[in-house]
C-alpha positions as CSV (number, residue, x, y, z in Angstrom):
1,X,-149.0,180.3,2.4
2,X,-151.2,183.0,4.2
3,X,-151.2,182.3,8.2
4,X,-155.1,182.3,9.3
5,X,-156.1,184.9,11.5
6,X,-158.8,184.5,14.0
7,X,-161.7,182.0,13.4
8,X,-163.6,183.8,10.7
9,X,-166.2,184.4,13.2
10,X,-167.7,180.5,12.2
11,X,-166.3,179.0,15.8
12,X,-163.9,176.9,14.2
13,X,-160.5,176.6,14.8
14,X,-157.9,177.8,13.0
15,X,-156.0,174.8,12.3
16,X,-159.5,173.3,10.8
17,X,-158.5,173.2,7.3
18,X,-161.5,175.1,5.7
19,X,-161.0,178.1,7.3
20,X,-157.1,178.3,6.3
21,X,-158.4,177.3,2.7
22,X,-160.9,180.4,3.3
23,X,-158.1,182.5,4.4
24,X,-156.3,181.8,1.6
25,X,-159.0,182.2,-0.6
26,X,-159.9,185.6,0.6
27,X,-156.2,187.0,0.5
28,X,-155.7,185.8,-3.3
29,X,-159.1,187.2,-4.4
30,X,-157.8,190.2,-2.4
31,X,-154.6,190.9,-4.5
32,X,-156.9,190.0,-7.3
33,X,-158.3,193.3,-6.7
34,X,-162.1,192.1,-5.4
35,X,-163.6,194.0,-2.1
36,X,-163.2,190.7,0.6
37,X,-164.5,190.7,3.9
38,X,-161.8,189.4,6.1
39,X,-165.1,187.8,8.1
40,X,-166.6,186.2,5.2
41,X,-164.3,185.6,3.0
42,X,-166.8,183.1,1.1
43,X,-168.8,186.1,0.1
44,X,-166.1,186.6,-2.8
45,X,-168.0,184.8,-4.8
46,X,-170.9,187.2,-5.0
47,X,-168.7,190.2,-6.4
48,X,-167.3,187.9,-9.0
49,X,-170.5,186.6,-9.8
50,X,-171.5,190.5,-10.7
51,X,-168.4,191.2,-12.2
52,X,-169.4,188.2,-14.8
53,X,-172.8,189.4,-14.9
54,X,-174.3,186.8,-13.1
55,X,-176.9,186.7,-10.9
56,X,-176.7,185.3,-7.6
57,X,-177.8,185.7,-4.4
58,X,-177.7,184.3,-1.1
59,X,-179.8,181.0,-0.4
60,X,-181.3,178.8,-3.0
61,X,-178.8,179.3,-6.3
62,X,-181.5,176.6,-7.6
63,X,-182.2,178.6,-10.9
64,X,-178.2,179.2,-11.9
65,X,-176.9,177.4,-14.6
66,X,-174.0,175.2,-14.4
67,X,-172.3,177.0,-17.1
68,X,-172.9,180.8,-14.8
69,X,-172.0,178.7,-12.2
70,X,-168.7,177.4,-13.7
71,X,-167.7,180.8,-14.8
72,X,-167.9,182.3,-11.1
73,X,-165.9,179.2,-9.7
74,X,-163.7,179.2,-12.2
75,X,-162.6,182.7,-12.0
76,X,-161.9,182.2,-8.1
77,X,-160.5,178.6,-8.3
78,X,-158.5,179.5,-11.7
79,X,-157.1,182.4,-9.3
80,X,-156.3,180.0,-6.0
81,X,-154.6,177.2,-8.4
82,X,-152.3,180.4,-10.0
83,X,-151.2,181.5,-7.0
84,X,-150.3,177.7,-5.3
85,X,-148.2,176.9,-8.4
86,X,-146.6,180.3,-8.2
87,X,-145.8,179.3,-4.4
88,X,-144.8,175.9,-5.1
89,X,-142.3,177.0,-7.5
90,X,-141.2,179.4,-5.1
91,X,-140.3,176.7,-2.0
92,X,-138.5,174.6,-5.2
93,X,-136.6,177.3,-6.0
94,X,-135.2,177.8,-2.6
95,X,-134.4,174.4,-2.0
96,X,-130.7,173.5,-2.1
């Protein structure tokens, strides 16, 4: 799984559990191929959102559509659930 590095500039430690899920967020949507800043790696989801077309924007979201919505998280949560099956299989396949 990826090792965090640093804090994510948020103060919290990097055994907190959100910011290794961040981490590994931001190095899957990496080798995706989307531009992530190691600092905000939340921010993802604005590149994917204009990849799909969608329009969102910092703040109030209040006007998206579940369905736009959907389509954004899906890409990046579709992308996170690939790669822990693909590392799960991995550990199985190493074990004796």
């Amino acid at each position: 799984m990826v090792q965090p590095r640093g804090n994510g500039g948020n103060g919290r430690q990097e055994s907190d559990p959100a910011v290794r899920l961040s981490r590994f967020k931001a190095e899957v949507m990496k080798r995706e191929g989307y531009n992530v800043n190691p600092e905000r790696p939340d921010d993802v989801k604005f590149e994917v959102a204009q990849s799909l077309g969608v329009t969102m924007r910092e703040g109030d979201n209040g006007d998206l559509t579940t369905a736009k919505a959907g389509k954004v998280g899906g890409v990046i949560g579709g992308s996170m659930v690939k790669e822990m099956i693909r590392l799960a299989k991995e550990r199985l396949k190493d074990q004796p």
